[in-house]
C-alpha positions in Angstrom: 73.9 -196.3 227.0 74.8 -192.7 226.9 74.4 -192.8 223.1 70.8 -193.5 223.2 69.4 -191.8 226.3 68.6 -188.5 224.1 66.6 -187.7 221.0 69.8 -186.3 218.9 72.8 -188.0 216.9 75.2 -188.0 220.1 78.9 -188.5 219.1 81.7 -189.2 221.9 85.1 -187.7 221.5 87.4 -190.5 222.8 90.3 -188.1 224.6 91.0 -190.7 227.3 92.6 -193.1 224.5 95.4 -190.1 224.1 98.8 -191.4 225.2 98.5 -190.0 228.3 95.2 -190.6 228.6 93.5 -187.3 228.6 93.2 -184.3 226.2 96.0 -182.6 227.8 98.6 -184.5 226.1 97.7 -182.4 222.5 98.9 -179.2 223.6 101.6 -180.0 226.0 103.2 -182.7 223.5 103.1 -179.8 220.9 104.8 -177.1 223.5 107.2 -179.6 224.6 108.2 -180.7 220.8 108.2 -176.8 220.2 110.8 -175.8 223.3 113.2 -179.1 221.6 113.3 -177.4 217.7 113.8 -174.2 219.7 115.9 -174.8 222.5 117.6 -178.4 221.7 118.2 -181.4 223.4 119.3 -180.6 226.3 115.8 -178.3 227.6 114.6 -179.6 230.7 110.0 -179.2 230.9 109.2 -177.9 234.4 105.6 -178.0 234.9 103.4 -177.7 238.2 100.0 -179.7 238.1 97.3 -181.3 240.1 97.7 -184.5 237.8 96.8 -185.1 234.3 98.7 -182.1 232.6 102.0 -183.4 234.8 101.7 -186.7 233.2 101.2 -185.5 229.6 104.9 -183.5 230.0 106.0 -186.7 231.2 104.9 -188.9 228.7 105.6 -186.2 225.9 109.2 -185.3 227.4 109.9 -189.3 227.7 108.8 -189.7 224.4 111.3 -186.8 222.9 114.2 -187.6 225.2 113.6 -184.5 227.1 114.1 -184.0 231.3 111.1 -183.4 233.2 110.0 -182.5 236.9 106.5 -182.2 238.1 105.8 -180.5 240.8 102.7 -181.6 242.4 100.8 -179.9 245.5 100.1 -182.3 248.7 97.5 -184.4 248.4 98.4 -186.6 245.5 97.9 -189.9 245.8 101.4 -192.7 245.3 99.5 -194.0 242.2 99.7 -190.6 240.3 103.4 -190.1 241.9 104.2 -193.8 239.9 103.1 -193.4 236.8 105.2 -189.7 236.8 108.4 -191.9 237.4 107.7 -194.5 235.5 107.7 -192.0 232.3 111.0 -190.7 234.2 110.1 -187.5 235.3 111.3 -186.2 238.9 108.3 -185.5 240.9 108.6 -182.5 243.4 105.4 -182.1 246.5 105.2 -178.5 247.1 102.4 -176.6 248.9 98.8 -177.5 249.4 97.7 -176.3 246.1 97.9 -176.0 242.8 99.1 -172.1 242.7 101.8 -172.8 244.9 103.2 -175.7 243.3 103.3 -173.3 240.6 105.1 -170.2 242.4 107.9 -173.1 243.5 108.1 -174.5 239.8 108.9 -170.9 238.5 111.4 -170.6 241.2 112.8 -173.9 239.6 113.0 -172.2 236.0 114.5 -169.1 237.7 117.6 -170.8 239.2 118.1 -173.5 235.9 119.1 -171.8 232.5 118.2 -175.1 230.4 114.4 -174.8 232.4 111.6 -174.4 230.0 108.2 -173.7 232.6 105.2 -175.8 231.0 101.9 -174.1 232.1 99.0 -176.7 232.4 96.4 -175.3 230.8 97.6 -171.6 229.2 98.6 -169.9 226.1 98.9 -169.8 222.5 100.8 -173.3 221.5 98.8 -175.2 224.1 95.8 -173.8 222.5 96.9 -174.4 219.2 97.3 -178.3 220.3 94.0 -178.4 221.9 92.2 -177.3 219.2 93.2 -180.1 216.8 90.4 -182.1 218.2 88.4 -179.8 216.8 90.1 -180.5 213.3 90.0 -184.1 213.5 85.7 -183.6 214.9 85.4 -181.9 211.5 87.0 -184.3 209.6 85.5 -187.3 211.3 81.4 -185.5 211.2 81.2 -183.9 207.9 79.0 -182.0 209.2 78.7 -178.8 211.6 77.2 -180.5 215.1 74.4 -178.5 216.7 76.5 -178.2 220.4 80.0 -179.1 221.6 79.7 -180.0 225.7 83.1 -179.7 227.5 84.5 -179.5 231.0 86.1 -176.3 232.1 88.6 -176.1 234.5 91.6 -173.4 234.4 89.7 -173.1 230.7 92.9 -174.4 228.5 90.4 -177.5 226.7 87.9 -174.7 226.1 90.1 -172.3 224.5 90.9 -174.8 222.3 88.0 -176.3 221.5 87.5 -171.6 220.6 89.9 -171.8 218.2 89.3 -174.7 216.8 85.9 -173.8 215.9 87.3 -170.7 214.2 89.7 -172.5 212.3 86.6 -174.9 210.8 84.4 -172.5 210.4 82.1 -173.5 213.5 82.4 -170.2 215.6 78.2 -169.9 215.5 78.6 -173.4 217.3 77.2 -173.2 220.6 79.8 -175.0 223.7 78.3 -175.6 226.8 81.0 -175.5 229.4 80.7 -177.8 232.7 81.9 -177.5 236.3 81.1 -178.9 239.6 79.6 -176.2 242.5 83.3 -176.5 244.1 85.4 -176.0 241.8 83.4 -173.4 239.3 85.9 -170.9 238.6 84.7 -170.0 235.1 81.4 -169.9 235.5 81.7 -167.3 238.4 84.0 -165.2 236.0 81.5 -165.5 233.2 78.7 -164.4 235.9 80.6 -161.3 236.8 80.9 -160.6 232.8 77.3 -161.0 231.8 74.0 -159.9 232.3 72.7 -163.0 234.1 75.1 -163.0 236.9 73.2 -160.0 238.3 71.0 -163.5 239.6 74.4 -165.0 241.0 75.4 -165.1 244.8 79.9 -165.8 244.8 80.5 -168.6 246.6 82.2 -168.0 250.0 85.8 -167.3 250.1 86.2 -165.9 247.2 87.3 -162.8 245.7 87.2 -160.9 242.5 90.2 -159.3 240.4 90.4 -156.8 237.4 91.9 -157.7 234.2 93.0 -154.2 232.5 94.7 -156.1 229.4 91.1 -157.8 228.4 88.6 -155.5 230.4 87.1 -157.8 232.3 86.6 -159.5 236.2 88.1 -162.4 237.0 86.4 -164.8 239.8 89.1 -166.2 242.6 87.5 -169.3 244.5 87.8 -171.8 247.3 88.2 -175.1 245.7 86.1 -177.7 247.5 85.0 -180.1 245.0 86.3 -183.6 244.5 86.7 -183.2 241.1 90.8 -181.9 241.6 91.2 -181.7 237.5 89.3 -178.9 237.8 90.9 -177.0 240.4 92.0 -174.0 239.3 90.8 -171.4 241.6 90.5 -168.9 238.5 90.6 -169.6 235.2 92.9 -167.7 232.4 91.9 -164.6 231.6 92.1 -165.4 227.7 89.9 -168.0 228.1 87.0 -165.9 229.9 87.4 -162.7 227.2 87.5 -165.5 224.2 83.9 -166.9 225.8 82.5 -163.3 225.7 83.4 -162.6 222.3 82.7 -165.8 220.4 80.1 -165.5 217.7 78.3 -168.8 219.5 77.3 -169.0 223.0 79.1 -170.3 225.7 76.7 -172.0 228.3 78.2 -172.1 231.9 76.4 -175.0 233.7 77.6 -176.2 237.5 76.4 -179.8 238.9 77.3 -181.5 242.5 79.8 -183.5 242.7 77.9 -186.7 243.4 76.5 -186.2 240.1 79.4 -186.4 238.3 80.0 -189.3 240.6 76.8 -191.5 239.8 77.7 -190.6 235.9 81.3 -192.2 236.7 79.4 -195.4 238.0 77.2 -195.4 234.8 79.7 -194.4 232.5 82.0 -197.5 233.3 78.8 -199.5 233.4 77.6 -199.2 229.7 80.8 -198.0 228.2 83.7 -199.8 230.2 85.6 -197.0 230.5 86.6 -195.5 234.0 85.9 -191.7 234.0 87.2 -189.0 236.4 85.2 -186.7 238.1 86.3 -184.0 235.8 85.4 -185.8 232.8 82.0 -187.1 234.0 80.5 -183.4 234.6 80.5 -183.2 230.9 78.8 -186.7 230.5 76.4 -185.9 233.3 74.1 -183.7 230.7 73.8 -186.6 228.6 72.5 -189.4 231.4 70.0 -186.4 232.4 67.7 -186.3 229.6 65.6 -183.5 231.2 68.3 -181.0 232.1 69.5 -181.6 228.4 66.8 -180.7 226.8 66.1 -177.8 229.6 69.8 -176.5 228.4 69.4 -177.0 224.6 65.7 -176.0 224.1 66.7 -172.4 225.8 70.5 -172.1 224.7 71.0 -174.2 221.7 69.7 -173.1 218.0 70.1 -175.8 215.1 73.2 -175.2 213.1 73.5 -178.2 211.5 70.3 -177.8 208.2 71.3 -181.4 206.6 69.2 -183.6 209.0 66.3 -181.7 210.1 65.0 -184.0 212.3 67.5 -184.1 215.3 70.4 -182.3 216.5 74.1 -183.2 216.1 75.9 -183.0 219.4 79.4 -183.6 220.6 80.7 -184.7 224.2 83.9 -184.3 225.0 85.3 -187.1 226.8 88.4 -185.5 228.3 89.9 -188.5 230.2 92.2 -188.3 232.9 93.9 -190.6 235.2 92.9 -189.4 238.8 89.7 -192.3 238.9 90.2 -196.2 240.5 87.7 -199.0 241.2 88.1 -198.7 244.9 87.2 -194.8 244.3 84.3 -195.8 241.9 83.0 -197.9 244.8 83.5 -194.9 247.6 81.4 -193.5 245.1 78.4 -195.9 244.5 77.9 -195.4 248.4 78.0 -191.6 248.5 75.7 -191.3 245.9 73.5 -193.9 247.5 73.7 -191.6 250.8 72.9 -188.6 249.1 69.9 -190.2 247.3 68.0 -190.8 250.7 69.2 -186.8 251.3 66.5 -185.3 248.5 65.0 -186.5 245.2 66.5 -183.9 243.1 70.0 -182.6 241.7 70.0 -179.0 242.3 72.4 -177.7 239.4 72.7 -174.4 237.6 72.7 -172.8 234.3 73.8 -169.4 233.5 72.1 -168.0 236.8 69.3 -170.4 236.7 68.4 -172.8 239.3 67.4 -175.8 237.7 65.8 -179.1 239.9 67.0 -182.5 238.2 65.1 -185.3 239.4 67.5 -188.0 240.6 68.3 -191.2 238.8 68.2 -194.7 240.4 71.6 -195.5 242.0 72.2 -198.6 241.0 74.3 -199.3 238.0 
């Protein structure tokens, strides 16, 4: 079990048990509370998503009584399309992805007075709901852990898991921040930001912007990873200039997709739960012993001086609802296939290449 694969005091924080079943729902049910005390009853939550933040403005705007329409970009399967009506939310396909579902949900809020937009995973009340995990971590530990591990995406869990470190006192606390090769926004922003891109080639198809308010570069990216929770083909700009500053390091690590997938398959294996792609890049670190200790030995310094002996680590477990048996099965076989391809994960760290040996496919 993942708990017992590596030489530390590993803790799991259980976001897939959220109402929604992912981490979003913090933030979004605290924005969505916020535009009822602020606007009344009769707001209506617009909100364009790939998925899981969609679903949390359902379930929150069900919840409060509140109207709610999702637009989604094509590709969506009917599952995801049910459970958004069955929390009674309208559900609007627009464009192939995720920016311009978003560009014909602000047209929505533009033409409806009552609209409130809900962004998926920016700004300060979203944040501010995020970071109670961080809270309720300090609460629950006692203690400061050595490392937080995350997924990263359009960087909304990360800037709350920022703040919340600031609020507890835990800023020195390192975060190592995961993506998949297609899909790694953040880490080619961070690259562009710090001295270690300089070994960083962008990925084709993309494109770099200037952010004047923050004084930074922003990396724009084809999205081609399976893992669609993290899709955002450039993270917030907050998000990158809070990872910068923070007293701690922020880690950028980005894994292949089948990775994540054989940690999926393992995952539900010793755990039971059913992990999306998204959530399993965090969990990959900890069913690779080697690349763990590769990542904390260089990256990670002990915080935590009340058990000397081994590190205090957190994963976040970020849940999400785009993951099925039948996709856990198409899974098992890719991974299988891509075993007989080479012995060895190729991954990568702030700039580094790093070879992780494969583990056996069978779960």
């Amino acid at each position: 079990m993942v708990l017992h694969l590596l030489d530390c005091n590993v803790y799991l924080k259980l976001e897939n048990l959220q109402l929604s079943q992912s981490f979003k729902y913090r933030g979004i049910s605290l924005f969505a509370t916020h535009c009822k005390a602020t606007r009344g009853d009769n707001v209506h939550l617009i909100i364009a998503s790939g998925g899981n933040a969609g679903l949390a403005a359902a379930c929150a705007a069900n919840s409060l009584g509140l109207k709610c329409t999702v637009y989604l970009p094509k590709g969506n399967n009917q599952s995801m399309i049910d459970r958004l009506q069955k929390e009674k939310a309208e559900v609007v396909v627009a464009g192939k992805y995720y920016s311009e579902a978003a560009q014909e949900a602000q047209k929505a809020v533009e033409r409806n007075e009552d609209a409130c937009y809900v962004h998926g995973y920016d700004g300060p009340i979203l944040s501010k709901g995020h970071s109670s995990m961080i809270t309720e971590i300090s609460h629950q530990l006692h203690e400061k852990p050595d490392a937080i591990f995350c997924s990263v995406g359009g960087g909304g869990l990360l800037r709350g898991i920022i703040d919340g470190c600031k609020y507890v006192d835990w800023d020195d606390v390192p975060i190592v921040a995961i993506e998949t090769h297609g899909a790694a926004a953040f880490y080619h922003s961070m690259s562009l930001n710090e001295s270690w891109g300089a070994n960083c080639s962008p990925p084709p198809g993309s494109s770099q912007t200037y952010d004047d308010e923050h004084n930074i570069s922003i990396a724009n990216v084809r999205i081609t990873s399976k893992a669609s929770s993290l899709a955002a083909t450039s993270p917030s700009t907050s998000v990158v200039h809070a990872g910068l500053r923070r007293q701690g390091t922020v880690t950028c690590v980005t894994i292949p997709d089948e990775m994540a997938m054989h940690t999926t398959c393992m995952f539900a294996e010793d755990h039971k739960f059913l992990a999306e792609l998204a959530c399993s890049a965090t969990l990959s670190l900890a069913y690779h012993p080697d690349l763990f200790e590769r990542i904390q030995t260089v990256n990670i310094t002990k915080c935590n001086q009340s058990n000397e002996n081994k590190k205090t680590v957190v994963f976040i477990v970020c849940g999400g609802v785009k993951v099925s048996l039948d996709e856990v099965q198409e899974y098992e076989a890719l991974v299988r296939e891509e075993s007989r391809k080479s012995p060895a994960w190729e991954v990568f760290c702030n700039g580094e290449r790093l070879s992780v040996m494969k583990r056996p496919t069978s779960v």
